[in-house]
C-alpha positions as a printed Julia matrix, in Angstrom:
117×3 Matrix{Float64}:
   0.0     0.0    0.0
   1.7     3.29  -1.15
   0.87    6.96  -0.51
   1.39   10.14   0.89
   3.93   10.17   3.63
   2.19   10.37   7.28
   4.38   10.13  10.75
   3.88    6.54  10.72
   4.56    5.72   7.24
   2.49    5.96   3.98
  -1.61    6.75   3.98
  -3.66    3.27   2.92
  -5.34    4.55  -0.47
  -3.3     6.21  -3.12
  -5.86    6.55  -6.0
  -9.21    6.57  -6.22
 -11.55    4.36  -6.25
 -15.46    3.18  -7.08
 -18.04    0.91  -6.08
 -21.3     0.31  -8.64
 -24.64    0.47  -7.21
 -23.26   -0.38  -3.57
 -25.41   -2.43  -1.14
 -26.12   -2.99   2.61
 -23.48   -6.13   3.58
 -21.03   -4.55   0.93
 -17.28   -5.07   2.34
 -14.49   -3.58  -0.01
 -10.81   -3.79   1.72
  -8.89   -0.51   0.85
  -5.57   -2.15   1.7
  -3.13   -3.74   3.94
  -0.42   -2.2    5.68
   2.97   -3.3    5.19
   4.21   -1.25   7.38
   2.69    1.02  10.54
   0.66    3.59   9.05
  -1.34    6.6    9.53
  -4.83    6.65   7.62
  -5.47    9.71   6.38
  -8.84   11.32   5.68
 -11.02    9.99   2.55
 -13.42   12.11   0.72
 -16.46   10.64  -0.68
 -19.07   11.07  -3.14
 -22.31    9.59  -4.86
 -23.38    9.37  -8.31
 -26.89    9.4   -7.29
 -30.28   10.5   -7.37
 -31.37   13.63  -5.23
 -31.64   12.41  -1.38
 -29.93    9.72  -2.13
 -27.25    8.34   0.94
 -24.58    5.6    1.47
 -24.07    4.85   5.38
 -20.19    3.4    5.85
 -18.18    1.89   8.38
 -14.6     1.87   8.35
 -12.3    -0.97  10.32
  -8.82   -2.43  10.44
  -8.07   -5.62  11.65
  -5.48   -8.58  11.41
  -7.57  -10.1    9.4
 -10.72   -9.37   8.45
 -13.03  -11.42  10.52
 -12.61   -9.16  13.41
 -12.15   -5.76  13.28
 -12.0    -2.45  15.19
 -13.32    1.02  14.48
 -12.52    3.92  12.85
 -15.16    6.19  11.89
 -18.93    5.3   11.62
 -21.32    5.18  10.35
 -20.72    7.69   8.61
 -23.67    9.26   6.28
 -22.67   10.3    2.42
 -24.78   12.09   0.77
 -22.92   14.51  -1.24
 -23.12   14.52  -4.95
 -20.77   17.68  -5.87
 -17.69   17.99  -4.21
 -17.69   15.53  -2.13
 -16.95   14.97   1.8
 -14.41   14.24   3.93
 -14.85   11.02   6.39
 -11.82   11.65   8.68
 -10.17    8.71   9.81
  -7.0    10.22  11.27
  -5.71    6.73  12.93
  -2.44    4.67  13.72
  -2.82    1.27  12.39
  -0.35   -1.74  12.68
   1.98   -3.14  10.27
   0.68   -6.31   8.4
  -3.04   -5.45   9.11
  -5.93   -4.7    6.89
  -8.12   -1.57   6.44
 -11.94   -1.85   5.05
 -15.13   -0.66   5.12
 -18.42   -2.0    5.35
 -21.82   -0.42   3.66
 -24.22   -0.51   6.38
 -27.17    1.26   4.7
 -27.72    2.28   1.48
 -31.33    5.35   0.65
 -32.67    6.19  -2.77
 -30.99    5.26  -5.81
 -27.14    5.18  -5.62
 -25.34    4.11  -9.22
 -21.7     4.24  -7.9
 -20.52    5.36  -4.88
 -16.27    7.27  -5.17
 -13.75    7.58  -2.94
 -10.85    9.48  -3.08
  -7.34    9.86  -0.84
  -7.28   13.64   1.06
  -4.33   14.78   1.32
């Protein structure tokens, strides 16, 4: 996992990335660490219809049948510009980082995330 340089090492996503017509249950793993990282903040946005929102969940975790938090839910429901999630967070060496789509409201075609620098 490469990146922008943090105090712990590099940030877990370096590019952007998509999801089409994301569902509740949805898990997409942004990385793993190889080394002890800081995760910086991710901004988000929908290709949607008007009102439409995309509740996440971010985790890290060994592996990835146990996790633990950090940042959620968080509600996107930006269509423009986008929004930041922070998730400002230490994370281990060898572990990975993913999120989880906990709810999903009107009609949502792709849902885009992007590294903050």
């Amino acid at each position: 996992i490469e990146g922008a340089r943090g105090p712990y090492g590099r940030t877990v996503l370096r590019e952007g990335g998509s999801i089409i017509e994301p569902l509740p249950g949805d898990q997409v793993t942004l990385g793993r660490t190889r080394q002890a990282n800081t995760v910086n903040n991710i901004r988000a946005l929908l290709n949607s219809s008007n009102g439409a929102s995309v509740g996440l969940t971010f985790y890290y975790g060994a592996s990835r049948d146990n996790g633990t938090l950090i940042a959620g839910p968080v509600t996107v429901t930006d269509r423009q510009s986008g929004q930041i999630i922070p998730l400002l967070y230490d994370v281990p060496a060898d572990y990975f980082i993913w999120f989880v789509v906990s709810s999903v409201t009107g009609i949502v075609n792709e849902l885009l995330l992007f590294p903050e620098e």
